[in-house]
C-alpha positions in Angstrom: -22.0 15.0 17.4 -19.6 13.2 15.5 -16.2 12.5 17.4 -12.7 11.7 15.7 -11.6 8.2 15.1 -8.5 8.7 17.3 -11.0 9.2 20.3 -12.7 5.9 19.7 -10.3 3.2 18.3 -6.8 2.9 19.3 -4.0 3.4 17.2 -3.2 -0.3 15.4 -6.9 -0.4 14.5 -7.0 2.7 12.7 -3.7 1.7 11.0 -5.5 -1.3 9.8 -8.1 0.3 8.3 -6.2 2.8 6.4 -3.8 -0.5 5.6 -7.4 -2.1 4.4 -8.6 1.3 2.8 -5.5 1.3 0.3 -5.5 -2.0 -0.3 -9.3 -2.2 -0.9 -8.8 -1.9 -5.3 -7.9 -5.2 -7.4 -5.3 -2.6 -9.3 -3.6 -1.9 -5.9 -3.4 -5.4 -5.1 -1.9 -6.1 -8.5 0.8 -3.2 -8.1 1.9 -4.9 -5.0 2.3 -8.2 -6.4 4.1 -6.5 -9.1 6.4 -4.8 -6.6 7.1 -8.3 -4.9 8.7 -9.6 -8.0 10.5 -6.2 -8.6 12.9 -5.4 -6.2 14.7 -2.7 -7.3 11.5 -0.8 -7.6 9.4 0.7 -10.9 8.1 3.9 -12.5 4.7 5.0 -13.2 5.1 3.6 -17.1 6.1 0.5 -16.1 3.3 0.2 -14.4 1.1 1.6 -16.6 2.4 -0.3 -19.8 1.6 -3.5 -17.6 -2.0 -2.4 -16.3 -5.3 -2.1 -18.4 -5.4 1.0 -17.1 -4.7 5.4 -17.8 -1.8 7.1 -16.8 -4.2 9.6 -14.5 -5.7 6.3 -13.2 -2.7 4.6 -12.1 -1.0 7.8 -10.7 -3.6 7.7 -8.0 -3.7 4.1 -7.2 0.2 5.0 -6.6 -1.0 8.3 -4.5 -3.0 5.8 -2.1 -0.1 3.1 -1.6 2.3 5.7 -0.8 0.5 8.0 1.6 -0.8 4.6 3.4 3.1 4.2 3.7 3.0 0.8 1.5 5.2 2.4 -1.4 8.6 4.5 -0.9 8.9 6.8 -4.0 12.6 7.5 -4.8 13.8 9.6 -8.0 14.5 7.9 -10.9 16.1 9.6 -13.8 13.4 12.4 -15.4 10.4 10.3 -13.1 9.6 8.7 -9.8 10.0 5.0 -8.9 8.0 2.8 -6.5 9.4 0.4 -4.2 7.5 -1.8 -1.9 8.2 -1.4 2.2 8.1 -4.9 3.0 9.1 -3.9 6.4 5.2 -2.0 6.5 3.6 -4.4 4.7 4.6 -7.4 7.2 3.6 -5.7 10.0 0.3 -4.8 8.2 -0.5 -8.4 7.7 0.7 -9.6 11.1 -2.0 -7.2 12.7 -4.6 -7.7 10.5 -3.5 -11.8 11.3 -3.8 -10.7 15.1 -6.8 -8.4 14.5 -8.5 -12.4 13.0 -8.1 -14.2 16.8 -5.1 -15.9 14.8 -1.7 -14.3 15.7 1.7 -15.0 13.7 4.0 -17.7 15.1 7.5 -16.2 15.2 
């Protein structure tokens, strides 16, 4: 019988999988990076002018960053921007630092 993740992992462990999960594609790795040099945030056609990739493609690469809570999507004119939450992210890679036997020095 197959039980639910909640019942056998605690909380922070499933977060860092899902954290892993969304950032397990080289195209979601490189929106992120393009994020950290964008502060102010940027639309679906930026992104997809700057990726060798399809509109339908990058729509749900940006789909899996937001509903891992790695994106905040804000309105922007006639279309939606993207902004990194650094706040998420850092915590994401503290854990995952933690998760290594190799915790952050604050």
């Amino acid at each position: 019988m197959s039980q639910n993740k909640s019942a056998l992992f605690q909380d922070h462990e499933i977060a860092l999988a899902n954290f892993a999960k969304a950032m397990s594609h080289p195209a979601r790795i490189r929106i992120v990076q393009m994020l950290l040099d964008a502060p102010d945030g940027l639309s679906c056609r930026d992104f997809v002018e700057r990726l060798p990739l399809a509109q339908a493609t990058v729509s749900q690469h940006l789909k899996e960053l937001t509903q891992a809570e790695i994106l905040r999507p804000c309105p922007c004119g006639p279309s939606v921007c993207y902004s990194l939450d650094r706040s998420k992210l850092l915590i994401f890679c503290r854990s995952f630092q933690t998760a290594l036997g190799n915790p952050p020095k604050d």
